[in-house]
Structures are given as C-alpha cells and as structure tokens.
C-alpha positions as CSV (number, residue, x, y, z in Angstrom):
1,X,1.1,-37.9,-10.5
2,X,-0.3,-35.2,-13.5
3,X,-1.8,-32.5,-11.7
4,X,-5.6,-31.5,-13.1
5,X,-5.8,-29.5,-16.1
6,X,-6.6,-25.7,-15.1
7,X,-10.1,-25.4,-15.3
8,X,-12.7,-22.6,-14.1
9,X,-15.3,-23.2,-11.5
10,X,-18.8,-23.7,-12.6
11,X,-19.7,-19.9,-11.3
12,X,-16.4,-19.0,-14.1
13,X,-14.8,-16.9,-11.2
14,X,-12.6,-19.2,-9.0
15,X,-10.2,-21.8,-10.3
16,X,-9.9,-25.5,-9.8
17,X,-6.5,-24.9,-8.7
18,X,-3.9,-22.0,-8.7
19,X,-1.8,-22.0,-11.7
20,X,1.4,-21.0,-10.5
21,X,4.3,-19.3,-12.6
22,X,1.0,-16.4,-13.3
23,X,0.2,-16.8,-9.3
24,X,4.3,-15.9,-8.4
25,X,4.1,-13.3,-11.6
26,X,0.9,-11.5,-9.8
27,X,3.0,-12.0,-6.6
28,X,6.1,-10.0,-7.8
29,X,3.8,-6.9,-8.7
30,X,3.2,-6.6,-5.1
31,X,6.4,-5.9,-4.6
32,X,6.6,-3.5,-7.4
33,X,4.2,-1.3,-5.8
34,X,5.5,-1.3,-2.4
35,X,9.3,-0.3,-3.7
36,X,7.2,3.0,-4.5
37,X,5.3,3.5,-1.7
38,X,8.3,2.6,0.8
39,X,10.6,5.4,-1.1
40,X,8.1,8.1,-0.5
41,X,9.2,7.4,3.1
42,X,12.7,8.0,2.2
43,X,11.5,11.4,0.0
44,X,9.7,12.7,3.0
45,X,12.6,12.9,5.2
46,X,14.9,13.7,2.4
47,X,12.9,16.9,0.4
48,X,12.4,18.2,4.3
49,X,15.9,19.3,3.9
50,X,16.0,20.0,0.3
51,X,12.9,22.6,0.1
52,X,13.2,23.0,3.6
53,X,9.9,21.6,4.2
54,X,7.5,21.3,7.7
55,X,6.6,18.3,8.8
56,X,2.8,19.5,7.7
57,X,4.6,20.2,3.8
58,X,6.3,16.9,3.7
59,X,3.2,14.9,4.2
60,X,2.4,16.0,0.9
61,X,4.1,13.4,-0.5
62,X,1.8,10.9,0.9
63,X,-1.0,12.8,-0.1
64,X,-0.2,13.5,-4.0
65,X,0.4,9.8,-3.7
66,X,-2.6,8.1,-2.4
67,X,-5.1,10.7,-4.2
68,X,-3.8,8.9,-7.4
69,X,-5.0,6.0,-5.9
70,X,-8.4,7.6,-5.1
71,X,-9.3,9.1,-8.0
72,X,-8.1,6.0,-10.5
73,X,-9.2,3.1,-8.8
74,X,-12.9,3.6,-10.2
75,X,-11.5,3.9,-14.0
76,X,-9.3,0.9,-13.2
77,X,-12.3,-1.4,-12.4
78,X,-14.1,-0.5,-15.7
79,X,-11.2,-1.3,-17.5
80,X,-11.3,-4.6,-15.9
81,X,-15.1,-4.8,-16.4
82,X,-15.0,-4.3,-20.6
83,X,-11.2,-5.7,-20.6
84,X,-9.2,-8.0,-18.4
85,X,-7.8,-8.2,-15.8
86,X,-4.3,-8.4,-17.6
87,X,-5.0,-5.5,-19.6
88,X,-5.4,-3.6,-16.3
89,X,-2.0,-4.7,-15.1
90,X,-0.8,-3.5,-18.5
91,X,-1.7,-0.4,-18.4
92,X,-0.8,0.4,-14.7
93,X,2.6,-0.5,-15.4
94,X,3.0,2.0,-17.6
95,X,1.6,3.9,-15.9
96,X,4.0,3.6,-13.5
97,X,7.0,3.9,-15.9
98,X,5.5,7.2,-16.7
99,X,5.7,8.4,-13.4
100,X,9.0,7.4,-12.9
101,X,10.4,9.0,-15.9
102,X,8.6,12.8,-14.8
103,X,11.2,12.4,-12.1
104,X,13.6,13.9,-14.7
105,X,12.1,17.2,-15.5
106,X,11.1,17.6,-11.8
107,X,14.6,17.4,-10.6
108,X,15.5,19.3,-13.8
109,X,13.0,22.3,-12.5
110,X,14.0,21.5,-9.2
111,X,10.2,21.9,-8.2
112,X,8.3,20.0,-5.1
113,X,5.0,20.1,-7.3
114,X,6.6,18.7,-10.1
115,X,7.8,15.9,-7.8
116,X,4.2,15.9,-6.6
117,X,2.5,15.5,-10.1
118,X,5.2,12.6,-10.5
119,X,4.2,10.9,-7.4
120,X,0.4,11.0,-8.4
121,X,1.5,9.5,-12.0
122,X,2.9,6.6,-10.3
123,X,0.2,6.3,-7.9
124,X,-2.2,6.0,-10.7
125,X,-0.1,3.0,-12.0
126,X,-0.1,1.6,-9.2
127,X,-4.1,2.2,-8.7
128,X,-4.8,0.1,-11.5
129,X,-1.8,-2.5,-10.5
130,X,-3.8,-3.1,-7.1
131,X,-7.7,-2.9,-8.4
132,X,-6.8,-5.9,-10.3
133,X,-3.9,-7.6,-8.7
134,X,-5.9,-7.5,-5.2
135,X,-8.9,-8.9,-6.4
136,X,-7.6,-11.3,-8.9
137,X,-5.0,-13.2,-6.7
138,X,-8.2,-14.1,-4.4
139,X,-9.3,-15.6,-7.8
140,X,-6.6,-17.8,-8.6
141,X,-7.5,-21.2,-7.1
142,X,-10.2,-22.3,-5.2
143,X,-12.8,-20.0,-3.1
144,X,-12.1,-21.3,0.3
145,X,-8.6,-19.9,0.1
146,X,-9.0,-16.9,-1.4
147,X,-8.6,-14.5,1.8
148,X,-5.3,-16.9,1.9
149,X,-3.9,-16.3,-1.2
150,X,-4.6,-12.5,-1.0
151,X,-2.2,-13.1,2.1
152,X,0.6,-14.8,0.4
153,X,0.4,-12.6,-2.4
154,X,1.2,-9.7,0.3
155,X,3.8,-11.8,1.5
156,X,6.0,-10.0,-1.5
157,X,5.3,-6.7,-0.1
158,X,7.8,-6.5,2.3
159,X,10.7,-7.6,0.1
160,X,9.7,-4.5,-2.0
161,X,9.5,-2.6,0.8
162,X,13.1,-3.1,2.2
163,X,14.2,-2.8,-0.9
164,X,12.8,0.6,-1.5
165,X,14.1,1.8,1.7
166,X,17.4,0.3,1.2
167,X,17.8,1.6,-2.3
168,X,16.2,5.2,-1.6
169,X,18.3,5.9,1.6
170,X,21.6,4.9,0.8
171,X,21.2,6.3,-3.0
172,X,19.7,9.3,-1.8
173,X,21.0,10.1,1.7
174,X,25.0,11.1,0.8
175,X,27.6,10.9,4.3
176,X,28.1,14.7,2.8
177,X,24.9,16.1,2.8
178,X,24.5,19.2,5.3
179,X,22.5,19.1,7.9
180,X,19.5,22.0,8.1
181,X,21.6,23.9,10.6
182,X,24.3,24.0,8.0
183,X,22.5,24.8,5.1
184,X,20.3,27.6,7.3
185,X,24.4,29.3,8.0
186,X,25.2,28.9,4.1
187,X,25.0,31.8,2.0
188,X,22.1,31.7,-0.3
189,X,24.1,30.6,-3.0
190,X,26.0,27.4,-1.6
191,X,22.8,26.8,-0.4
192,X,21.2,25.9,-3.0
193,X,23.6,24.3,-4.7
194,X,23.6,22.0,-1.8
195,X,20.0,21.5,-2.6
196,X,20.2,21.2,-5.8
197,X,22.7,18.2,-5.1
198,X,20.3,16.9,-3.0
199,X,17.5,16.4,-5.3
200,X,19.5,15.4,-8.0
201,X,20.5,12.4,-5.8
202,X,16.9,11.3,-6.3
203,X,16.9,10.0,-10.0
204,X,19.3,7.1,-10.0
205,X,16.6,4.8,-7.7
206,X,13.9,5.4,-10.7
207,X,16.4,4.5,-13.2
208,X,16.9,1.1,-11.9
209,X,12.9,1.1,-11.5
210,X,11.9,1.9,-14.6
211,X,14.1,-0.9,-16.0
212,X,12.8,-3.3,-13.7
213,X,9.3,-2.1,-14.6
214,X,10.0,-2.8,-18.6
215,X,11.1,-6.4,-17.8
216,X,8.0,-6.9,-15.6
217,X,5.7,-5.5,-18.8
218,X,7.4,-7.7,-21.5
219,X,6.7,-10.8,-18.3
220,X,3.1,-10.2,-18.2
221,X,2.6,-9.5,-22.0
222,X,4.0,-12.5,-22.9
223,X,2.2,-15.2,-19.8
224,X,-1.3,-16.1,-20.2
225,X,-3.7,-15.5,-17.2
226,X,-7.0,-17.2,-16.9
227,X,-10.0,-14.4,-17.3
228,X,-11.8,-15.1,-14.0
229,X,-14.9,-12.9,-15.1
230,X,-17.9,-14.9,-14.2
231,X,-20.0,-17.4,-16.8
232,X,-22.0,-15.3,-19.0
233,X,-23.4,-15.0,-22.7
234,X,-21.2,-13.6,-25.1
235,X,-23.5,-11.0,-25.5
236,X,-25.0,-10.1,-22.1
237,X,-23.7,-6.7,-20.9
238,X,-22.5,-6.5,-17.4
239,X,-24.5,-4.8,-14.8
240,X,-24.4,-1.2,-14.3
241,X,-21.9,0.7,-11.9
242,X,-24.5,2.5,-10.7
243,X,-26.3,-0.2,-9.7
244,X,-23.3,-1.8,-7.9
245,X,-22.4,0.7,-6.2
246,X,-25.9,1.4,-4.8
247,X,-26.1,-2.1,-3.9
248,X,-22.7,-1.9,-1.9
249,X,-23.7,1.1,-0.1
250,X,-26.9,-0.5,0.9
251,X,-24.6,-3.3,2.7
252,X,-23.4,-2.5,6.3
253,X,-20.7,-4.7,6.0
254,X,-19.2,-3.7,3.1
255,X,-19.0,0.3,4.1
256,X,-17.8,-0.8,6.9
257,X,-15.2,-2.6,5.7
258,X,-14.0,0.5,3.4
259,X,-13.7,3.0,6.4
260,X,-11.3,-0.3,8.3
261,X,-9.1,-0.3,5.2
262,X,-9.2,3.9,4.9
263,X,-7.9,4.1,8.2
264,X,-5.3,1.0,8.3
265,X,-3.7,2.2,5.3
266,X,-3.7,5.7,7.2
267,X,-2.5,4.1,10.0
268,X,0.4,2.5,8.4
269,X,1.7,4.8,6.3
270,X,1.6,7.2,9.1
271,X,3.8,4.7,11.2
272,X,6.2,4.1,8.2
273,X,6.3,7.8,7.6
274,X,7.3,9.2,10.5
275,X,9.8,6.5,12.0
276,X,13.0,7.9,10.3
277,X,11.8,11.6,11.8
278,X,11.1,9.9,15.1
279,X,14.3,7.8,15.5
280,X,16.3,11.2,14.6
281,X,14.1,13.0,17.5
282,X,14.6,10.1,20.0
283,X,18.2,8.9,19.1
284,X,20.1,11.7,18.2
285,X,21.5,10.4,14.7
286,X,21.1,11.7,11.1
287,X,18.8,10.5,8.2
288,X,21.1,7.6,6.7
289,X,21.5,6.1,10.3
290,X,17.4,6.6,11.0
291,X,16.9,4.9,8.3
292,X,17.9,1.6,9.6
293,X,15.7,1.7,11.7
294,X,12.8,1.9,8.8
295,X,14.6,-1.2,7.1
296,X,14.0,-2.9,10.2
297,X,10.4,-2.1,10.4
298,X,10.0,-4.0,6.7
299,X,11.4,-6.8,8.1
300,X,9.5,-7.0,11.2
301,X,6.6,-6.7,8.9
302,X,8.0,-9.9,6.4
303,X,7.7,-11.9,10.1
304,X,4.0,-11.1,10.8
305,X,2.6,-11.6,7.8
306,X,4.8,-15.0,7.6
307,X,3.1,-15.6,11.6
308,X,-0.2,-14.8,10.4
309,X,-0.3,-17.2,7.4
310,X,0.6,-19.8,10.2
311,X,-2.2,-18.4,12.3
312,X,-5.1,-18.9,9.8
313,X,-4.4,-22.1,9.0
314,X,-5.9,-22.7,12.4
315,X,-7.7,-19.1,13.5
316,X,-10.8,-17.4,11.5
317,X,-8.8,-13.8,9.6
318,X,-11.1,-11.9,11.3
319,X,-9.5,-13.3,15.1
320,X,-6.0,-13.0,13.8
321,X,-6.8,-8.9,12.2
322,X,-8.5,-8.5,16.0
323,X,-5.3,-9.8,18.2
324,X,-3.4,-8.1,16.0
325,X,-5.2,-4.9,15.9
326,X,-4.9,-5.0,19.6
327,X,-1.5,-5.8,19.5
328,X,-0.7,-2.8,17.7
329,X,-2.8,-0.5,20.1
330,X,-0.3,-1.6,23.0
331,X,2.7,-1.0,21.1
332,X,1.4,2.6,20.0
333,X,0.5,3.8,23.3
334,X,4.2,2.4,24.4
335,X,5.6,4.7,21.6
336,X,3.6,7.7,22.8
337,X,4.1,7.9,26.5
338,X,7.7,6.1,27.3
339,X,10.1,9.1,26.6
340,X,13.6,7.4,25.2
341,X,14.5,5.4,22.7
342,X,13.2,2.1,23.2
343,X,9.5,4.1,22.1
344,X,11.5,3.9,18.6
345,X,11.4,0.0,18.8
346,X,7.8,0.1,19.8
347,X,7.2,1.9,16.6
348,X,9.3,-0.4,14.7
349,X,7.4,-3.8,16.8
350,X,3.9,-2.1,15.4
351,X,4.9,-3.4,11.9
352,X,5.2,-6.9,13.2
353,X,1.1,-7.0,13.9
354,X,0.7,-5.1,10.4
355,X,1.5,-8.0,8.4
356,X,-2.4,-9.3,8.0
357,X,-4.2,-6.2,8.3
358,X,-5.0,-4.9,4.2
359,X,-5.2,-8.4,2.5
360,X,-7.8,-9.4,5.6
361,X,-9.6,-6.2,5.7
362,X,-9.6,-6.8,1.9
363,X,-10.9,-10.6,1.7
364,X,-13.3,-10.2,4.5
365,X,-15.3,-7.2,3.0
366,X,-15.3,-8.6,-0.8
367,X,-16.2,-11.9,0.3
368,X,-19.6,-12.7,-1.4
369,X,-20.4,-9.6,-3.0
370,X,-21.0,-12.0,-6.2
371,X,-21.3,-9.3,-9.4
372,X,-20.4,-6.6,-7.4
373,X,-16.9,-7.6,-6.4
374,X,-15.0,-5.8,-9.1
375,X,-16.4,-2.7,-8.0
376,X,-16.4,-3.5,-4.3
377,X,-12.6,-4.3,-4.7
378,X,-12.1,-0.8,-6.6
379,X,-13.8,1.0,-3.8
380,X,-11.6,-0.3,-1.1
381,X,-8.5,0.7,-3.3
382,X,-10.0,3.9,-3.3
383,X,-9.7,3.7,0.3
384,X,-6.0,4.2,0.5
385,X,-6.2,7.4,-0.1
386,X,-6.3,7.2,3.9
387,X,-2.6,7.4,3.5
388,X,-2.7,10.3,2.1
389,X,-5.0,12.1,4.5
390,X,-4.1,10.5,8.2
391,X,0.1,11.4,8.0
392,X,-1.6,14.8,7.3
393,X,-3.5,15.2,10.7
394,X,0.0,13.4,12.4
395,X,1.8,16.2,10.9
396,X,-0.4,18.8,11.9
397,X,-0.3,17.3,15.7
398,X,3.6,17.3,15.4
399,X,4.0,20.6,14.4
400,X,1.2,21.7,16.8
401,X,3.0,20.7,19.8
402,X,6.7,21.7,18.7
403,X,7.7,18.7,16.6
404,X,6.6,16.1,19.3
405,X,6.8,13.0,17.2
406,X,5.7,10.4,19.9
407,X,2.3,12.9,20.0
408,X,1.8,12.4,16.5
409,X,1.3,8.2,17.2
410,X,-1.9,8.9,18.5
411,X,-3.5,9.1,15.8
412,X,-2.4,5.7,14.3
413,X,-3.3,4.5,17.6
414,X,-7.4,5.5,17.2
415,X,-7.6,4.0,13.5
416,X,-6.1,0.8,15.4
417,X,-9.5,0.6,18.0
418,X,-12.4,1.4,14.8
419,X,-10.0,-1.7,13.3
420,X,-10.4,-4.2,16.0
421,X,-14.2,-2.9,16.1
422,X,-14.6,-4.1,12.4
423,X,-12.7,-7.1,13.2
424,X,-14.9,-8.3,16.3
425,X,-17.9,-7.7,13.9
426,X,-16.8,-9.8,11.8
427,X,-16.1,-12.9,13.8
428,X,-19.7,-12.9,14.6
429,X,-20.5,-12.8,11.5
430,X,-17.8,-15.3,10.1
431,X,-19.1,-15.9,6.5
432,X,-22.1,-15.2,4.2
433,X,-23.1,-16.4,0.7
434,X,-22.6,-14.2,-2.6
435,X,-25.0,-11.7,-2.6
436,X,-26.0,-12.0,-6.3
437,X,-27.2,-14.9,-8.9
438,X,-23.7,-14.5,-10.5
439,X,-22.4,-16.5,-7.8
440,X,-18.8,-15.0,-6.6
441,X,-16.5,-12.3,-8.0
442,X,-15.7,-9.7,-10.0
443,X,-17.6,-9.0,-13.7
C-alpha cells in the first residue's frame, strides 16, 4: 500500500504524516546534546579533585552550562523566525564543535574558567540544537500527537546520556588517580603534576565528539526537512517579538509552564549531579566505582520514559507528569532521611519517574500558542538555565551542613511539589485551541 505523499496541513504548521528518516535524524540530536550535558556530571566530580574544588565551586560547571542555554535560546528562535528550522540546527552544531575544540587550550592553560567558557560555547550550540529540535519534532506529523512525538524524540536522550557517562568516567577517571588525601600529602610539585594528568585525561571524550558532531552536520546538510512555518504570503513579515512575548506573559498558563520546566531541569540536573558525590559519601568507594551508579540512573531513566509512552496512549500527559511528579517526591524524601546506602538507590529510582517530565512540561505549555510558539518554545529553553542555578543552592546546603549530601536532595524534592501543582492544573484544563488566527505553531 503507497503511503500519502508528505504534505503540510492547511494551517502549513503540522504534517499529514511524520516523514521518518528526518524524524530519527531529529531524534539522534537528542542524544547529541545529552552526551554533553551527562559529562558535565562526570567533570564535576572529576575537576573537584583536579582544582581542588568545593562542592559550592564545582557546581559551576552546571552553571557556565545552562547560562549558555539562557542567554541563546532567544537569538536561536529569531534565527528560526527569518531562517529555518534546519539552519538553526546548523548552526548549533557548530556551535557545539566549537566548544568542544576550546577544550584544548583550556587543558593546555590548565584553567577552570577556560573550561568554563568552553562549557558555555557548547551550551550555546546546544541552545539553538533544542529551540528548534524541541519544537519542531512536535511538528513533524499530525497535531494530536505532537506532545507524543516530543516524547519519543526524548526517548534518544538517555542513550546519549549513558553514553556520556560511560565514555567520561572510564576515559577520564584513571585506577591511578590519587585520591584528595593523597594529593593534599604530595609536595607541591608532584602535585600538580598529578593534576595536570588529570585534566589532560579530559580531551580524548571531545575528540570522539567532535568527530561524531562533523558526521551529524554533513547528515543534516545533506537531508531535506519540511519548513513547518505556518501559511503566509511571501511577503508578509512575521509578528513582532515584542508582541509575542507580551502576549505569552499575559497567559497564566504559559508562565506557568516556564517556572515547571525552570525547576524540573533544576531538579534533574541536581539529582544527576550529585549522585556520583553521594554514592562516594554513602558507599565508601571512589569516583570510577560511583560512577556506576550514575550509568544506572540513565538507564532507569530509558525505562520511564519507555513506561510513559505506554501510559499516554491511555492517560492525559498531564496525569502521567502528576503520578510521576509524586513518584519522585517519595523517592526524594527516602534519599534524605534513610541514612545508608539503599538512599543511593532511591536517588538512582528518581530517574525512573523523570523520563516524561521536560517533553510534557514542554508540549503542554506550547500547546496552542498559534504564532507565538516559536517564541514560547525559546522561552522554555531559556528555562534551563534552572540547571544551572538549583545544583547551586544544593551545593550551598551540602557545604552548609558539612558535606551532608542526602540534605542537599531537598531541594530537588520542593521543585518536585510546584511540578505536580502545574501538573494538576493542567488536567483541569486538558486542552485549549491556538490562541491566534495563524492557527498552530511556530512562525
């Protein structure tokens, strides 16, 4: 039976049906960006020891990180606006080359800000990757399944994630590496060569990246994507981003939806963060065995995503983000109060129930926002930069209370309970048309 030729919906946003080598292409950059994201989680507990870092200090890596993310998203949404949404992609991956390749000179200088300025590089890329990537793999097929798609796309994620750890930890983290109690009895000197050895360990993971990422560019350079920009003269201009923006802020929902996806992203990468530090505190064992327990957590978060594509087949996204969300709370306040280590396998049980949360945050709060979508989706990017500031507050709390890890889970735990909030408000409010004469998404 021939399948329907690819054709646009009559609004120009959705399509008839997903076309789907450029569907599993879009898919694969999802797991692009969370190789990256998943090695700061290695970098954190490795430069600890290298610039012998506090915990307060190491969450800097998140931070330079997700502050990319911040202050890019916005640029990347205009480029989608006059461009495409392939041309975005373009230009965040390399982007993201460029970020990986700054890794040189920083290990060269041997400099944490250096490393830092790489890390916001990358970030950047990967700001424009996800303002169009998000939003356009809601676009690829018909509107009904969008919030659907968005979760099989995300389905990828994990795959990069374990990768990232897998690569980072057992590339980086050497079976000869001192321990900070040896390097602090070193003499100055063999100290840091130790360091030095240390850092230098970090290059050969962005080598293999940055030839993935070239393969990936030529991929996408040479596949055609469907634009997905709305029906509109050739010479009509689209609206302006003040206007959207003042429009989006006016909608309850929406901002509401933003501050959900600020502190889930917090929330997560606080989890993720911290769980090699926390397994070391609770277990005993060094960074190369903790990190196990981090590969693990990828995994666990493979199975709820894979659970909650089952689940909303049957079950509204917004009941599957709130049983979830509550899911999560329980395993958190196991992790805090229950002294030994099975709180590390709570930690590690919170990423089963994370699987759902961004891509149905996402999809529920740019669902009918009509002309404003492309901007609405840029703004909730922005939001990640609640990674960057939520490990922050977790670090200060550790280091406040004499490196009490298990305190530190607290905070994940509130963003968890304004989550559920935002979900339950949205199952009462379980859809809504688009909000503008355009019709459905993204100008």
């Amino acid at each position: 039976m021939n399948k329907p030729a690819l054709q646009q919906t009559p609004d120009g946003f959705y399509l008839n049906r997903t076309p789907w080598f450029a569907f599993i292409l879009l898919c694969s950059i999802f797991a692009l960006w969370a190789a990256a994201a998943s090695m700061n989680d290695v970098l954190i507990a490795h430069f600890k020891k290298a610039f012998l870092l506090s915990d307060f200090q190491t969450a800097f890596v998140q931070s330079a990180f997700y502050l990319g993310y911040f202050f890019v998203a916005i640029p990347a949404a205009m480029v989608v606006r006059r461009f495409s949404y392939k041309s975005t992609i373009l230009i965040g991956l390399l982007l993201y080359m460029l970020g990986c390749l700054l890794f040189f000179p920083a290990a060269s200088m041997a400099k944490y800000g250096m490393f830092l300025l790489a890390l916001f590089v990358i970030a950047a890329g990967l700001s424009f990757l996800e303002t169009a990537c998000n939003t356009y793999s809601t676009l690829m097929g018909p509107r009904e399944t969008g919030t659907r798609r968005l979760n099989i796309s995300q389905t990828f994620h994990p795959f990069g994630a374990m990768t990232g750890v897998y690569v980072g930890s057992f590339v980086m983290f050497k079976s000869t590496d001192a321990t900070t109690e040896q390097l602090a009895q070193m003499s100055a000197t063999e100290a840091a060569v130790q360091q030095l050895q240390m850092i230098q360990s970090t290059l050969l993971p962005y080598k293999w990246m940055i030839a993935v990422l070239v393969l990936m560019f030529i991929l996408v350079a040479i596949t055609r994507f469907p634009a997905c920009k709305g029906n509109k003269p050739a010479d009509s201009k689209p609206g302006s981003l003040r206007q959207s923006l003042g429009r989006l802020w006016r909608n309850p929902r929406f901002t509401f939806g933003v501050l959900a996806q600020f502190l889930y992203v917090g929330a997560q990468v606080g989890v993720w963060s911290f769980t090699i530090r926390l397994a070391m505190q609770m277990g005993g064992m060094n960074e190369r065995s903790a990190s196990w327990f981090l590969m693990t957590t990828f995994a666990a978060y493979f199975v709820g995503k894979m659970i909650a594509n089952l689940l909303m087949r049957r079950l509204h996204p917004a009941k599957v983000l709130a049983i979830y969300g509550v899911l999560c709370i329980v395993l958190l306040a196991y992790t805090i109060l229950v002294p030994n280590i099975s709180a590390v396998y709570a930690a590690v049980g919170v990423s089963i129930f994370l699987g759902p949360c961004w891509p149905t945050i996402y999809g529920l709060t740019i669902d009918g926002l009509g002309e404003d979508t492309g901007v609405g989706g840029s703004l909730l990017v922005m939001s990640i930069v609640g990674g960057g500031v939520i490990p922050i507050f977790q670090g200060l709390l550790s280091d406040a209370s004499g490196g009490n890890m298990q305190l530190a889970y607290s905070v994940p735990l509130l963003c968890f309970i304004v989550i559920v909030i935002y979900a339950l408000k949205c199952m009462r409010q379980p859809g809504r048309e688009p909000l503008t004469a355009a019709g459905a998404v993204a100008s």
